[in-house]
TORPA-4810 file (N, C-alpha, C, O; in nm, 3 decimals):
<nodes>
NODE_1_-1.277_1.459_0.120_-1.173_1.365_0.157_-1.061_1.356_0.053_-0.952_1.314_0.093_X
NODE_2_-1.077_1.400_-0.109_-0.938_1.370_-0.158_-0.862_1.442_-0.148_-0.887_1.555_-0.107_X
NODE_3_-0.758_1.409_-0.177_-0.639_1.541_-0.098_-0.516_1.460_0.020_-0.400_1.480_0.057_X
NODE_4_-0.640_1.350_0.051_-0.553_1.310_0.209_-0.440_1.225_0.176_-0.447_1.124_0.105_X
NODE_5_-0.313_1.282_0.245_-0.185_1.208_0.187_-0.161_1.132_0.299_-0.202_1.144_0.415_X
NODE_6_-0.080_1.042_0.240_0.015_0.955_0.418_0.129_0.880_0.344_0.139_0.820_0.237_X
NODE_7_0.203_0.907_0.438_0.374_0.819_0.383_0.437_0.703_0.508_0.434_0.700_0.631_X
NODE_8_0.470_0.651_0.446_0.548_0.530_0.532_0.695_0.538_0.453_0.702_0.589_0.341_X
NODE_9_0.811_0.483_0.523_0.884_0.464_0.492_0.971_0.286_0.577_0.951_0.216_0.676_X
NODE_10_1.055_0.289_0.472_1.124_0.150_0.476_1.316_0.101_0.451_1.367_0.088_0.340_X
NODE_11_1.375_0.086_0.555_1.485_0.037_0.510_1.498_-0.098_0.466_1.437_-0.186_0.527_X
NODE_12_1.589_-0.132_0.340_1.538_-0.241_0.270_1.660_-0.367_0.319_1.782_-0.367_0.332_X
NODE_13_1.558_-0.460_0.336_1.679_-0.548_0.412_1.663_-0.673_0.370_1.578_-0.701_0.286_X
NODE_14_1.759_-0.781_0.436_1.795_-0.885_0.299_1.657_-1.000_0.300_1.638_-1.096_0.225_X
NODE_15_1.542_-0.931_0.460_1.421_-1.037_0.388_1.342_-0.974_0.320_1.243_-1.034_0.279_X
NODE_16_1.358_-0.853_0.291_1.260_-0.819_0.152_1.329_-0.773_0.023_1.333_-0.675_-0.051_X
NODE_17_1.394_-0.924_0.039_1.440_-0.929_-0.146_1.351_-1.006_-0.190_1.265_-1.068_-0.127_X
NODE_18_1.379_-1.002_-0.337_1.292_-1.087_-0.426_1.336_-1.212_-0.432_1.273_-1.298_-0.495_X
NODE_19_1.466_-1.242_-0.358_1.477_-1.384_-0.325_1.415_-1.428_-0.248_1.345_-1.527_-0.269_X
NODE_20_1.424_-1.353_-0.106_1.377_-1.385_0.031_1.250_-1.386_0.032_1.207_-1.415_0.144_X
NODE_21_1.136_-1.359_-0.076_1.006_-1.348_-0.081_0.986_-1.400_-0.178_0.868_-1.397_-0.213_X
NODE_22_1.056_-1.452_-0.243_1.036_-1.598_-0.360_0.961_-1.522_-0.476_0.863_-1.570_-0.533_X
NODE_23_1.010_-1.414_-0.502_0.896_-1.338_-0.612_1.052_-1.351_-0.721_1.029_-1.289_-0.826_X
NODE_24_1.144_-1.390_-0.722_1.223_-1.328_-0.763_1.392_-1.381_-0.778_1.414_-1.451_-0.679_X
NODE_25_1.468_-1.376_-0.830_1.588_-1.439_-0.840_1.724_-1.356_-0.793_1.833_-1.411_-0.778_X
NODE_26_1.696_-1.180_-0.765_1.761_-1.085_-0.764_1.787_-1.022_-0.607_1.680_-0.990_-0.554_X
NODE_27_1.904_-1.000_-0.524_1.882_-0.965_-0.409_1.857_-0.798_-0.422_1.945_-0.713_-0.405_X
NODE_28_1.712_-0.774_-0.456_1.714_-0.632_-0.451_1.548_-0.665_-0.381_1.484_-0.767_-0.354_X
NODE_29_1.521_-0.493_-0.369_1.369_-0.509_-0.330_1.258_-0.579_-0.406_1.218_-0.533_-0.513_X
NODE_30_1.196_-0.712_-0.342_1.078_-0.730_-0.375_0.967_-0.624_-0.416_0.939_-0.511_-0.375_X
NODE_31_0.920_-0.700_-0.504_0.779_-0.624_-0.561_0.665_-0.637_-0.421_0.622_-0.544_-0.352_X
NODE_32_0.637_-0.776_-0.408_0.536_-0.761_-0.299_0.588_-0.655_-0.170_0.507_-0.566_-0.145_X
NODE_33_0.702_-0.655_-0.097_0.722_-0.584_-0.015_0.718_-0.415_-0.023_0.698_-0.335_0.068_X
NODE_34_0.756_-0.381_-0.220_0.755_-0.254_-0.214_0.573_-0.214_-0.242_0.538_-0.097_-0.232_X
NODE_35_0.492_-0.298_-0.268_0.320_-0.273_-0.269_0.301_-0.269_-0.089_0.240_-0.176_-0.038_X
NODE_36_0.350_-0.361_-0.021_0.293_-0.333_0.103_0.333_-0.180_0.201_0.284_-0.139_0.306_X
NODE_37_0.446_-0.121_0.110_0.478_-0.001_0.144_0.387_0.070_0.096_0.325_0.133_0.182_X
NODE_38_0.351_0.088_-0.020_0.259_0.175_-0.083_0.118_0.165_-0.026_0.031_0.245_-0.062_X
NODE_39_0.099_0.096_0.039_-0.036_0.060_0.053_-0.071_0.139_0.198_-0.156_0.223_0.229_X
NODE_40_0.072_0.051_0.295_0.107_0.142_0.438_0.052_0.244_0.414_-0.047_0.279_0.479_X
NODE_41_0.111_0.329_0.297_0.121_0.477_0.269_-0.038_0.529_0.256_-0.078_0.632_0.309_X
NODE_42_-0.106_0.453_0.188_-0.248_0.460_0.168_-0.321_0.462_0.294_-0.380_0.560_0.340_X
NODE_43_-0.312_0.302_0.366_-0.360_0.311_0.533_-0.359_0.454_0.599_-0.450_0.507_0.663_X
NODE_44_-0.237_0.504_0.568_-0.180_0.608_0.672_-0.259_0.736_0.584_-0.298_0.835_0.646_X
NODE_45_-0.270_0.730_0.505_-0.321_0.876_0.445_-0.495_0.852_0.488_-0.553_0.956_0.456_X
NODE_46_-0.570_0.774_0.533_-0.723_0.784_0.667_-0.730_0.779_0.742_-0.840_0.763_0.794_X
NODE_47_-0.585_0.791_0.830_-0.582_0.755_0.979_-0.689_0.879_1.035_-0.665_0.993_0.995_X
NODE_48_-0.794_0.861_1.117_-0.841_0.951_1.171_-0.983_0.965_1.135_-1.081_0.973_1.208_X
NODE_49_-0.968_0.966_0.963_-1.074_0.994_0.876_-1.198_0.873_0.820_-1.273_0.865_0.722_X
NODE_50_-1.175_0.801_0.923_-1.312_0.676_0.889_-1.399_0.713_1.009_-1.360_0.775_1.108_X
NODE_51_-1.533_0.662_0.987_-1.591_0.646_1.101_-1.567_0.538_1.194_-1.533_0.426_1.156_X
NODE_52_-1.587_0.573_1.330_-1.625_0.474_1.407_-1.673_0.308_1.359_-1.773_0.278_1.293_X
NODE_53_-1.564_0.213_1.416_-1.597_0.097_1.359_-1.594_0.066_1.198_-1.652_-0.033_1.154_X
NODE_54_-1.540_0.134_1.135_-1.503_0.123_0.969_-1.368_0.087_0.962_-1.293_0.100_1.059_X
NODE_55_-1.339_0.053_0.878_-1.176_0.041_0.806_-1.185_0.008_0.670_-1.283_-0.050_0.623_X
NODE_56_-1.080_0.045_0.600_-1.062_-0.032_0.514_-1.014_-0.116_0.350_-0.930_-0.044_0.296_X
NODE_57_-1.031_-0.184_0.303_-0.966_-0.291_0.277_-0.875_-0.267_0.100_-0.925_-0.192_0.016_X
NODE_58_-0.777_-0.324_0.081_-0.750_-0.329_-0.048_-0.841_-0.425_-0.112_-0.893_-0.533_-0.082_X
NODE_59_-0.841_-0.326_-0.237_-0.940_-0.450_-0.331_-0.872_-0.399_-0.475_-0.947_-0.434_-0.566_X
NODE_60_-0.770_-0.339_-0.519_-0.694_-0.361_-0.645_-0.570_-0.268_-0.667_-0.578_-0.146_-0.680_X
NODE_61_-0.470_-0.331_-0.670_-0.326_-0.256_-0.693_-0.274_-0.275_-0.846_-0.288_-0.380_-0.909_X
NODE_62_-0.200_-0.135_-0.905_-0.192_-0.188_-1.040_-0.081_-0.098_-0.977_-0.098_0.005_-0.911_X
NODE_63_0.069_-0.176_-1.021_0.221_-0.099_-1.000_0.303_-0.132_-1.095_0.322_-0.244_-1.142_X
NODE_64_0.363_-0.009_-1.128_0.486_0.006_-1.162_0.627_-0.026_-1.145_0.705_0.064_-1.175_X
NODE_65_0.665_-0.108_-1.114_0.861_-0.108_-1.028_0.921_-0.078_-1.136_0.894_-0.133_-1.243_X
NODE_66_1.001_0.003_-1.125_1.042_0.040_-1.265_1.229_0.057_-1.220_1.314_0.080_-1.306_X
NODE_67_1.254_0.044_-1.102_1.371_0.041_-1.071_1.425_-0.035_-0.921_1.367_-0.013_-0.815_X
NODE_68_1.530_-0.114_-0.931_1.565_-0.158_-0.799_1.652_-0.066_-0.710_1.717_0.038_-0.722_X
NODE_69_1.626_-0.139_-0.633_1.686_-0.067_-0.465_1.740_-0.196_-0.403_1.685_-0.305_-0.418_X
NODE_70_1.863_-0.173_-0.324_1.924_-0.257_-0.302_1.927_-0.255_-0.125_1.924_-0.153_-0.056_X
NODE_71_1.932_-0.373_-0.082_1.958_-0.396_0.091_2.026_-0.277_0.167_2.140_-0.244_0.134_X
NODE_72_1.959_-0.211_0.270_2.048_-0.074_0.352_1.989_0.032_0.292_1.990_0.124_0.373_X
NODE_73_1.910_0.084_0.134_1.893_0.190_0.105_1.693_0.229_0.184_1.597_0.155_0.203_X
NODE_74_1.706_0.321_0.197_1.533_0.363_0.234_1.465_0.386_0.140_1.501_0.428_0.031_X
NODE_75_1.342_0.356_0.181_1.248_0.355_0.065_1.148_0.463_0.119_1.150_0.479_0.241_X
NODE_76_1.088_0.516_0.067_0.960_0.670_0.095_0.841_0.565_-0.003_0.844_0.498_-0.106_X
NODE_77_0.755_0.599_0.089_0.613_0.573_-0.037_0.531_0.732_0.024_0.564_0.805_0.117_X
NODE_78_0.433_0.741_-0.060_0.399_0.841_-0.044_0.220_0.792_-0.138_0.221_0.764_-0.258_X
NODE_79_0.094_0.791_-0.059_0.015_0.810_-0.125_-0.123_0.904_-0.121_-0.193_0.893_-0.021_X
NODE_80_-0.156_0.977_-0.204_-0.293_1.069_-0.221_-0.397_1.014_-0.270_-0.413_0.959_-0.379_X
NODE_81_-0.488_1.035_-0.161_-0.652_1.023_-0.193_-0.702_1.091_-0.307_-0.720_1.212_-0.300_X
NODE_82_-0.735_1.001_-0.453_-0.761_1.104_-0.573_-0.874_1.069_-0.606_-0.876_1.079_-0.729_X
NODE_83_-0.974_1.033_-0.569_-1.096_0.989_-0.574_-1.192_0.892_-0.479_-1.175_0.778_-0.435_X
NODE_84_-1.273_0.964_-0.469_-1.403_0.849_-0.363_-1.529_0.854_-0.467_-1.576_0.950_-0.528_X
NODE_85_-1.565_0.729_-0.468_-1.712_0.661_-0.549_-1.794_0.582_-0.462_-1.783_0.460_-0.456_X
NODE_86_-1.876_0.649_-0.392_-1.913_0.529_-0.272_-1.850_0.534_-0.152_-1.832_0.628_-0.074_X
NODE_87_-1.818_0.415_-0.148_-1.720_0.308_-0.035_-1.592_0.330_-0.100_-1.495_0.351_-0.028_X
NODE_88_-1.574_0.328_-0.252_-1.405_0.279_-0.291_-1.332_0.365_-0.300_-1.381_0.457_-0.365_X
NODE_89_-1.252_0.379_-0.272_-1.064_0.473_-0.246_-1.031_0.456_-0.345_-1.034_0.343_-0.393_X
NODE_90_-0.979_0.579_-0.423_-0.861_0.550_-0.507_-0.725_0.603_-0.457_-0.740_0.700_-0.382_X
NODE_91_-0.620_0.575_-0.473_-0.525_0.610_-0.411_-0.416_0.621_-0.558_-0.417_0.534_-0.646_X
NODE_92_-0.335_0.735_-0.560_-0.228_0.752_-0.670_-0.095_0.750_-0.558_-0.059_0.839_-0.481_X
NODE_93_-0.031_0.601_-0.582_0.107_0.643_-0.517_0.214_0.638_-0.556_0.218_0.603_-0.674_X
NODE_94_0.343_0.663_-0.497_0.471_0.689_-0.558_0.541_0.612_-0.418_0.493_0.578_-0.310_X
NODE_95_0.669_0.604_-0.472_0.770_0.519_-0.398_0.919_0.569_-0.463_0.967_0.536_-0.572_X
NODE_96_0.975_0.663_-0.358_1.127_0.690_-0.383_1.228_0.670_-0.327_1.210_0.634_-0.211_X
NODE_97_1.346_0.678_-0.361_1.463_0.675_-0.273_1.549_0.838_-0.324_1.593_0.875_-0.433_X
NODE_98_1.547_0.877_-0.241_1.604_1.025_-0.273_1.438_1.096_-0.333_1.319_1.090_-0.302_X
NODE_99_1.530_1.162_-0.437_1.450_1.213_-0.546_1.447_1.082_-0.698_1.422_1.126_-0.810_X
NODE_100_1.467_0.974_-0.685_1.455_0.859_-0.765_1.313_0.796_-0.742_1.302_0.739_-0.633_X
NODE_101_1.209_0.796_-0.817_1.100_0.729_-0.853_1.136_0.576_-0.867_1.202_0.538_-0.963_X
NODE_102_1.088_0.484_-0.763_1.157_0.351_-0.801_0.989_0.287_-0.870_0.988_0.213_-0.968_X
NODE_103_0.847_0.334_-0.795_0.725_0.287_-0.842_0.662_0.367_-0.826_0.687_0.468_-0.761_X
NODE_104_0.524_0.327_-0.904_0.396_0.411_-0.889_0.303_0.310_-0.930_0.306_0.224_-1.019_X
NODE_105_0.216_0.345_-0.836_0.084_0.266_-0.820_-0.073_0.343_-0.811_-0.115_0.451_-0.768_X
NODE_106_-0.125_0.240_-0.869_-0.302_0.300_-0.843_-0.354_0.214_-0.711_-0.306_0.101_-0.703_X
NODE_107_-0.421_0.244_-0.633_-0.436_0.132_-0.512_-0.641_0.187_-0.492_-0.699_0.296_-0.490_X
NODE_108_-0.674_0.081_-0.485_-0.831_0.074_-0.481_-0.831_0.007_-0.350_-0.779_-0.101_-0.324_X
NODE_109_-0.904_0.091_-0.261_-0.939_0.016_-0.156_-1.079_0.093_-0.085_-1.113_0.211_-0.090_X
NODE_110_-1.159_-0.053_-0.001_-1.271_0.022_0.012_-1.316_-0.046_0.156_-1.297_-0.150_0.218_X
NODE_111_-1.405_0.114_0.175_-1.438_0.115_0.356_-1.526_0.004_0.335_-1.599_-0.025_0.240_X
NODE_112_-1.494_-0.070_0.481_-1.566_-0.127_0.539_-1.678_-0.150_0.653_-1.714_-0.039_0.691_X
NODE_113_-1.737_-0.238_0.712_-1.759_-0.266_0.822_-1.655_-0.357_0.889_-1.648_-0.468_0.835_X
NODE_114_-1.569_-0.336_0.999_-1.497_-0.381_1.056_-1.587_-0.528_1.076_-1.576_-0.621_0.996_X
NODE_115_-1.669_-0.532_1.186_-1.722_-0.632_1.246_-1.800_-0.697_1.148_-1.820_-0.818_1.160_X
NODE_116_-1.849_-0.632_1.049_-1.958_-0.756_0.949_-1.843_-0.761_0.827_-1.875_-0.806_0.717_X
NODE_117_-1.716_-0.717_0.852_-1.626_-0.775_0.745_-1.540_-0.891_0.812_-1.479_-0.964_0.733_X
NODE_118_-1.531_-0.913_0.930_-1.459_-1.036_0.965_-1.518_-1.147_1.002_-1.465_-1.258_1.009_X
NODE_119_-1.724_-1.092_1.046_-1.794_-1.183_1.028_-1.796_-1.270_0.930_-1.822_-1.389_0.949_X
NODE_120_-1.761_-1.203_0.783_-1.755_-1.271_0.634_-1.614_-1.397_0.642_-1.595_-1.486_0.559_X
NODE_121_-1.532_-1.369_0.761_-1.431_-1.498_0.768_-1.508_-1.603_0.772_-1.520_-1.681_0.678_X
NODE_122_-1.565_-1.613_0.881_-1.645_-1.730_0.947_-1.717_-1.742_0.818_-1.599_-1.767_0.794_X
NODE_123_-1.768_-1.748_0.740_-1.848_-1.778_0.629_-1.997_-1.673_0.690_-2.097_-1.729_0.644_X
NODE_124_-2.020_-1.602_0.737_-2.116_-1.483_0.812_-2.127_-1.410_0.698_-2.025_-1.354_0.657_X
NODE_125_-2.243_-1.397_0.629_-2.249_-1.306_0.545_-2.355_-1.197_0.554_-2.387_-1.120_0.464_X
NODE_126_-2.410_-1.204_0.692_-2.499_-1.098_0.701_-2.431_-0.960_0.729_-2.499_-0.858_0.740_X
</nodes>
């Protein structure tokens, strides 16, 4: 399984500033909005590749923003499967505009049971 890539992309618009998402004082891209790209990117790099009735879940993002992007420009995320331990995903991703690196992230996420993971809403912990 490592190897498996998937990309999402994003035009950046004035509700995912760091005003409009209260992370922030600056009308450029939010941090939270540019992780939920990266993550997209992650989702999308198992489409296919879980079993039956699995999915699954973030359980730790460590990112980089190391540059803004402003309202109207597109955003690329791009992330690779660089390790499985178990259940947990590691994911190495990137986030550009052009050939400009705006982030990079580590993203941990791990398969689930669909149905005995939403059982765990209800307080269901079997």
């Amino acid at each position: 399984m490592p190897g498996l890539r998937g990309r999402a992309a994003h035009t950046v618009t004035d509700a995912d500033t760091a005003i409009a998402l209260r992370s922030g004082e600056v009308p450029v891209l939010g941090t939270p909005r540019l992780v939920a790209l990266m993550e997209e990117a992650s989702v999308q790099a198992l489409d296919g590749s879980l079993a039956s009735g699995e999915t699954s879940v973030g359980m730790r993002i460590h990112v980089d923003h190391v540059a803004p992007t402003a309202p109207g420009v597109g955003v690329t995320a791009e992330a690779v499967l660089e390790g499985v331990e178990g259940r947990r995903l590691t994911f190495g991703a990137t986030a550009t505009v052009g050939d400009v690196v705006v982030a990079t992230a580590s993203i941990i996420r791990v398969v689930v049971e669909t149905h005995r993971f939403l059982g765990r809403v209800d307080g269901d912990t079997t």
